[in-house]
C-alpha positions as CSV (number, residue, x, y, z in Angstrom):
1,X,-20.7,22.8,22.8
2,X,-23.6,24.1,20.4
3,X,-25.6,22.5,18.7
4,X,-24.5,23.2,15.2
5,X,-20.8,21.8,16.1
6,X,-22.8,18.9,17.8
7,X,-24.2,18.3,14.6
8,X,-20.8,18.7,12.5
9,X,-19.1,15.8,14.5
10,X,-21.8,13.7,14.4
11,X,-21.3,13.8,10.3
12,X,-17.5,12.6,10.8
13,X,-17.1,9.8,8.3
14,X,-16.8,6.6,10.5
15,X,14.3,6.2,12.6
16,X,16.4,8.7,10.5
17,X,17.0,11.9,11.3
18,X,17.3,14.1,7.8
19,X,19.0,17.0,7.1
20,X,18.9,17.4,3.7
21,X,17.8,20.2,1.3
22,X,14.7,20.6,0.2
23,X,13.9,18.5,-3.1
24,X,11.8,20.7,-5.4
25,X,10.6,17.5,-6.9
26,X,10.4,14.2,-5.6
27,X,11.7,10.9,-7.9
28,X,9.1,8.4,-8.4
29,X,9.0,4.7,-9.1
30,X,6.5,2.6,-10.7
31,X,7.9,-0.8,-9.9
32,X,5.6,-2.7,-7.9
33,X,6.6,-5.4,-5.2
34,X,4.9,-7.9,-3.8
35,X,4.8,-8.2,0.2
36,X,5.1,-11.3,1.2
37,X,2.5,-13.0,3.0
38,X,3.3,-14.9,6.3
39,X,0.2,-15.7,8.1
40,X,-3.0,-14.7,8.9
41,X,-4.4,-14.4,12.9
42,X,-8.3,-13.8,13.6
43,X,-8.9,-11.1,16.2
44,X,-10.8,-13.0,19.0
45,X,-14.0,-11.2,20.3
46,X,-13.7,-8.3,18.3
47,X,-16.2,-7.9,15.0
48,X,-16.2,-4.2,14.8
49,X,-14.1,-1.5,13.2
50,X,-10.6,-1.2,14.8
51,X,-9.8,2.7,14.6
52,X,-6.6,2.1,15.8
53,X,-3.8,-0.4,16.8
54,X,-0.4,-0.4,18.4
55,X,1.9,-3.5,19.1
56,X,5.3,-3.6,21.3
57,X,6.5,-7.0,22.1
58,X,4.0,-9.7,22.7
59,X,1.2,-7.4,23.2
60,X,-1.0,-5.4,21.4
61,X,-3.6,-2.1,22.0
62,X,-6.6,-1.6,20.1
63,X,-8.9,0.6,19.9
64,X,-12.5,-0.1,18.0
65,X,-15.7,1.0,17.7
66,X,-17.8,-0.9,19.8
67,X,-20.1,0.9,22.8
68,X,-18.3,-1.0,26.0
69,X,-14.7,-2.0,26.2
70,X,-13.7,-0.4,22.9
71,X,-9.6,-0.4,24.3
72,X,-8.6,-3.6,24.5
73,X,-5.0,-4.9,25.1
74,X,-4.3,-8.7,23.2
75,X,-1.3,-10.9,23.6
76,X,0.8,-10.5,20.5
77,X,1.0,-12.3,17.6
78,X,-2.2,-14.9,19.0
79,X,-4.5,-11.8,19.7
80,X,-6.2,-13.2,22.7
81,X,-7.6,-10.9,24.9
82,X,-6.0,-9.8,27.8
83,X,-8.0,-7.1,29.5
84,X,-10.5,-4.2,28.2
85,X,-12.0,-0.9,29.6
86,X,-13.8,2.1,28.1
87,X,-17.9,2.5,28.0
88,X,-19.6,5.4,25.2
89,X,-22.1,7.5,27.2
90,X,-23.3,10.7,29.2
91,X,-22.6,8.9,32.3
92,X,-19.3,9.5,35.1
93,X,-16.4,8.1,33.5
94,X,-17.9,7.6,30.2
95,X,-16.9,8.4,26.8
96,X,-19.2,10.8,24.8
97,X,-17.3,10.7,21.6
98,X,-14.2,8.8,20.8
99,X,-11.0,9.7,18.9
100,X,-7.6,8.2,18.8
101,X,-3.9,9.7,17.7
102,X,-0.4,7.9,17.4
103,X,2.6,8.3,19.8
104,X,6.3,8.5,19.5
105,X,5.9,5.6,22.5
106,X,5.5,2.1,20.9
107,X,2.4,0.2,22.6
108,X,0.7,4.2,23.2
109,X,-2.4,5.0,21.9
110,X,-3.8,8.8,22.6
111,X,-7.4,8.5,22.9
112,X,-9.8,11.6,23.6
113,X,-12.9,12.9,23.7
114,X,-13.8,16.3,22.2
115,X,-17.1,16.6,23.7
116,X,-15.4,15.8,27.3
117,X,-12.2,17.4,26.4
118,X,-10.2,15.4,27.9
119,X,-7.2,13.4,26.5
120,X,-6.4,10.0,27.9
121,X,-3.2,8.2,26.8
122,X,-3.7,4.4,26.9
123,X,-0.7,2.0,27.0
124,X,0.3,-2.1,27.0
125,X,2.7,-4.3,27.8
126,X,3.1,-7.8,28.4
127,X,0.0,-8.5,31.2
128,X,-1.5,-5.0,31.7
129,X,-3.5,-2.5,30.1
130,X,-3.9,1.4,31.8
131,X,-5.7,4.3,30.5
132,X,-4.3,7.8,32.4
133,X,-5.6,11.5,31.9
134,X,-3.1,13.3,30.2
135,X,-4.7,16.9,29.6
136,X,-8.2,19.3,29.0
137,X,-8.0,20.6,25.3
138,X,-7.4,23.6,24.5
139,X,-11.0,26.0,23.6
140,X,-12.0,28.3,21.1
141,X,-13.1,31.7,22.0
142,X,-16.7,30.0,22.8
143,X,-15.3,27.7,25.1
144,X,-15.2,24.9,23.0
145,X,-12.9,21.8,22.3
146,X,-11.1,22.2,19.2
147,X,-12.7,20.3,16.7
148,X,-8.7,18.2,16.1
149,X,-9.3,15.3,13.4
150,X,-5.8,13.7,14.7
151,X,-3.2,14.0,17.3
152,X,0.6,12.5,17.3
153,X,2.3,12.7,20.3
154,X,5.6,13.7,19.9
155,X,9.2,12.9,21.6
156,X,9.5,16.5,23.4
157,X,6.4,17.1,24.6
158,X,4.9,18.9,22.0
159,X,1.5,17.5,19.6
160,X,1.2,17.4,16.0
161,X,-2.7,18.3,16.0
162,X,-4.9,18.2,12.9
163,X,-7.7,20.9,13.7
164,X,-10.3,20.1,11.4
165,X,-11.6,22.8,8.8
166,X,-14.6,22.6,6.2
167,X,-12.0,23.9,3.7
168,X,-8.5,22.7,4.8
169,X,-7.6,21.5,8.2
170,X,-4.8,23.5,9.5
171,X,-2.2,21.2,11.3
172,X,0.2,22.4,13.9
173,X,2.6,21.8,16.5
174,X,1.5,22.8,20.0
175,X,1.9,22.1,24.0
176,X,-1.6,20.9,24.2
177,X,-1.5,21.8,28.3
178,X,-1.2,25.7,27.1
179,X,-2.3,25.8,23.7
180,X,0.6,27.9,22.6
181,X,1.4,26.9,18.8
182,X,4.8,26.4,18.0
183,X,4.6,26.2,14.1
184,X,1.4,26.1,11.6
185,X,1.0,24.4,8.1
186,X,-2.3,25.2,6.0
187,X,-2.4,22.7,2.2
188,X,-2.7,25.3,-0.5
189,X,-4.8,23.2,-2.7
190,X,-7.5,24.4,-4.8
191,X,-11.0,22.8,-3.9
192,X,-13.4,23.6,-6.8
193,X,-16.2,22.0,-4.6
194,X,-17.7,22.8,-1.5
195,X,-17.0,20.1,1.3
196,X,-20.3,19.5,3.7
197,X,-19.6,18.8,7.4
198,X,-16.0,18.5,8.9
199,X,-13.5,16.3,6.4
200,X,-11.6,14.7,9.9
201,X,-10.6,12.3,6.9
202,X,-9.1,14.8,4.5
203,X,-5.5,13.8,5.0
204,X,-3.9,11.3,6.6
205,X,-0.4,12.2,8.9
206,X,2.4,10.5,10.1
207,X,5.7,11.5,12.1
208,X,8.9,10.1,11.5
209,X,12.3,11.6,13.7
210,X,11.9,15.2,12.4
211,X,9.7,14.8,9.5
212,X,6.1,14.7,8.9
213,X,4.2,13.2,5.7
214,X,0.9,14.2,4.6
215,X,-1.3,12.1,2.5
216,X,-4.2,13.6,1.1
217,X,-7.7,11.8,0.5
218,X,-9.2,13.3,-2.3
219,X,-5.8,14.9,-4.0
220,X,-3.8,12.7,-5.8
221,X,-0.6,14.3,-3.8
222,X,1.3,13.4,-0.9
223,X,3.7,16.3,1.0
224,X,6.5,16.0,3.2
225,X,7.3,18.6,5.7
226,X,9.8,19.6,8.5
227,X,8.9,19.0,11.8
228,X,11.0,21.9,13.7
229,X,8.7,24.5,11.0
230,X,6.5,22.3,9.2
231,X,7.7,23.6,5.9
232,X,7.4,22.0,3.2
233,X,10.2,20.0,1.7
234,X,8.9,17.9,-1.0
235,X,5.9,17.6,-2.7
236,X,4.7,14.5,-5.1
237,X,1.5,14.9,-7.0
238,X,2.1,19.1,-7.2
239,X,-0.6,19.3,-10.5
240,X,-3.1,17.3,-8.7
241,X,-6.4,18.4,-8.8
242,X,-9.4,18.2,-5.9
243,X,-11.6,15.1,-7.1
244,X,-14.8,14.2,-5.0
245,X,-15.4,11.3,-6.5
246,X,-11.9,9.5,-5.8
247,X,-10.5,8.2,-2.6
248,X,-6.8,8.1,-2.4
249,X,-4.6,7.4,1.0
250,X,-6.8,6.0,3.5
251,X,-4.7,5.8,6.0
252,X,-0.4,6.5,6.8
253,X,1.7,5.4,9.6
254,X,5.8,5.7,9.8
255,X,8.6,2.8,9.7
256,X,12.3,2.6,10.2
257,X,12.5,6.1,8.5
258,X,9.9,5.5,5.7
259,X,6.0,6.4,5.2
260,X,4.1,3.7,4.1
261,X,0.5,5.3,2.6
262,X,-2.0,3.0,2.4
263,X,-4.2,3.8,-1.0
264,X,-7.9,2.9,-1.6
265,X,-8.4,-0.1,-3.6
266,X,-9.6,0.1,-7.1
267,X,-12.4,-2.4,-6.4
268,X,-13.9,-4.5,-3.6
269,X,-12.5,-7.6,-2.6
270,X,-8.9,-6.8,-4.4
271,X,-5.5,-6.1,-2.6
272,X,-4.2,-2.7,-2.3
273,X,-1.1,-0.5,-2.8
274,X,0.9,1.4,-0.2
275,X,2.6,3.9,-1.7
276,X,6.3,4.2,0.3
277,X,8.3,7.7,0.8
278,X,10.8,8.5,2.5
279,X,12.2,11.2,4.9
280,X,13.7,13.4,1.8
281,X,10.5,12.9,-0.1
282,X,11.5,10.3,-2.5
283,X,8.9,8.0,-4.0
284,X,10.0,3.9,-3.6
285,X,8.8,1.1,-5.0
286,X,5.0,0.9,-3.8
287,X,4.1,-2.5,-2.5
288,X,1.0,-4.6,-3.3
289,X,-1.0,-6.5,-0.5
290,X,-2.9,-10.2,-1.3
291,X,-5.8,-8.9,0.6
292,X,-7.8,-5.6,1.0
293,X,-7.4,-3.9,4.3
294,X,-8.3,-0.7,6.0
295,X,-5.5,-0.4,8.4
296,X,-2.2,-1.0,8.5
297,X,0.8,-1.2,11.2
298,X,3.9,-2.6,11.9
299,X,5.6,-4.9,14.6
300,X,8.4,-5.0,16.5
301,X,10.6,-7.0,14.0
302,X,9.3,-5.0,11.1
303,X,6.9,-6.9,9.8
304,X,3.5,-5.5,8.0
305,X,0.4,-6.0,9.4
306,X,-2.9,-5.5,7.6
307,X,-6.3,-5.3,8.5
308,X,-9.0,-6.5,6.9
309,X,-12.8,-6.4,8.2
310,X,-14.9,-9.7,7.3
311,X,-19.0,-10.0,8.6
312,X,-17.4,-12.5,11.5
313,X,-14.2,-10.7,12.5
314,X,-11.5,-8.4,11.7
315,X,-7.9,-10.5,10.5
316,X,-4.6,-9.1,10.7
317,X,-2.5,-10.8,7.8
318,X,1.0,-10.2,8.6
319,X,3.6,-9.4,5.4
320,X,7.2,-9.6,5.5
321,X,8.7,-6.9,3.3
């Protein structure tokens, strides 16, 4: 990889199936509701930034940003840890640069490195954690990893992949073993400012039985689109205009039919607003969380967990809804 793209990643800032027509403009609601909060459970021997997390059952995957063992599988809801792997380095059978995706597979986590190639997919279950290769990545005409800000392994075989863009990212669908591209979507925003280094940040995606939401960080807008063509069919937010000094979703997984956009909080310390969608593109009531997090997921039964980073740990605070 050259030195200049070396350089650009280094910069990266740390179900229902639908079928109905395309809404030319999606209903909103400004009625917020509470979540409910249950509990709160520390995550033992973890204190840095969990980049991803999965649960199925009584167990939980995690991925974080420490140097050695940064996949780690925890029993489920006590989070005590059951087994770890993964070491960051230029040596065999380490990890040069680190990445994660979502799967349609609960208790999946893709994880891969660009400057290796390779994509692993790591899985849990009650008593065992396994990381297997899965594929290379496809190249660019300079031999290259695609420089892919996210990756959502879908139910018939086919990727969702975010190739990252210093303009817009272009996100497609595409058998990542061939690199033949089934479908392509490219935002059509207007960015009145030049971006510097790869924005692996600027959306955030989610998948959801033949739909796909996109929620963007520095537009006030959020798009849903159709898997099968990634075409658009609703759009909330259409006037919004780039703003470089805003943050907006920060992060978007998929529920029981529903995207739930997780927004940035006004100011430190307060809770935050997910804004909730669903598969036709309709705006619900956004909820409100007790405490600020940077990650969210959901469980087995449906319940809401949120992540929030503290000097001595990171605590998942668990919401009914």
């Amino acid at each position: 990889m050259n030195l200049i793209k070396i350089a650009c990643w280094l910069t990266l800032p740390v179900v229902f199936s639908c079928n109905s027509p395309r809404s030319e403009k999606a209903q909103t609601s400004e009625k917020v509701r509470d979540a409910q909060l249950i509990d709160s459970i520390v995550i033992k021997d973890n204190v840095a930034r969990i980049s991803n997390i999965t649960v199925t059952g009584n167990a939980a995957l995690i991925v974080t940003n420490e140097r050695e063992n940064f996949i780690r599988a925890f029993s489920y809801p006590e989070f005590m840890n059951i087994d770890s792997t993964g070491t960051r380095g230029q040596g065999p059978g380490e990890w040069v640069s680190v990445m994660t995706g979502q799967s349609d597979v609960a208790g999946e986590i893709p994880v891969y490195d660009i400057m290796n190639r390779l994509v692993r997919i790591a899985s849990v279950n009650d008593s065992s954690l396994t990381v297997d290769d899965y594929c290379m990545l496809p190249i660019d005409d300079e031999g290259d990893a695609l420089p892919y800000g996210n990756l959502i392994k879908l139910p018939d075989g086919h990727w969702l992949a975010k190739e990252n863009d210093i303009r817009r990212s272009k996100l497609s669908i595409i058998d990542l073993t061939t690199g033949d591209e089934k479908a392509t979507f490219i935002p059509q925003l207007e960015i009145n400012d030049r971006i510097k280094g790869y924005p692996s940040d600027d959306y955030w995606i989610a998948e959801s039985d033949g739909r796909v939401v996109v929620g963007y960080v520095q537009f006030e807008r959020i798009d849903v689109l159709n898997l099968t063509d990634l075409s658009t069919i609703a759009s909330i937010g259409e006037k919004s205009i780039f703003n470089k000094d805003k943050i907006y979703t920060i992060k978007a997984v998929a529920h029981d039919g529903r995207f739930y956009l997780l927004q940035s909080p006004e100011e430190s310390g307060e809770g935050q607003i997910i804004r909730v969608v669903d598969c036709n593109g309709n705006e619900e009531n956004p909820i409100r969380l007790t405490r600020p997090a940077y990650a969210i997921a959901f469980d087995a039964d449906g319940m809401l967990l949120a992540i929030e980073e503290t000097p001595e740990a990171n605590i998942c605070f668990r919401y009914a809804l």
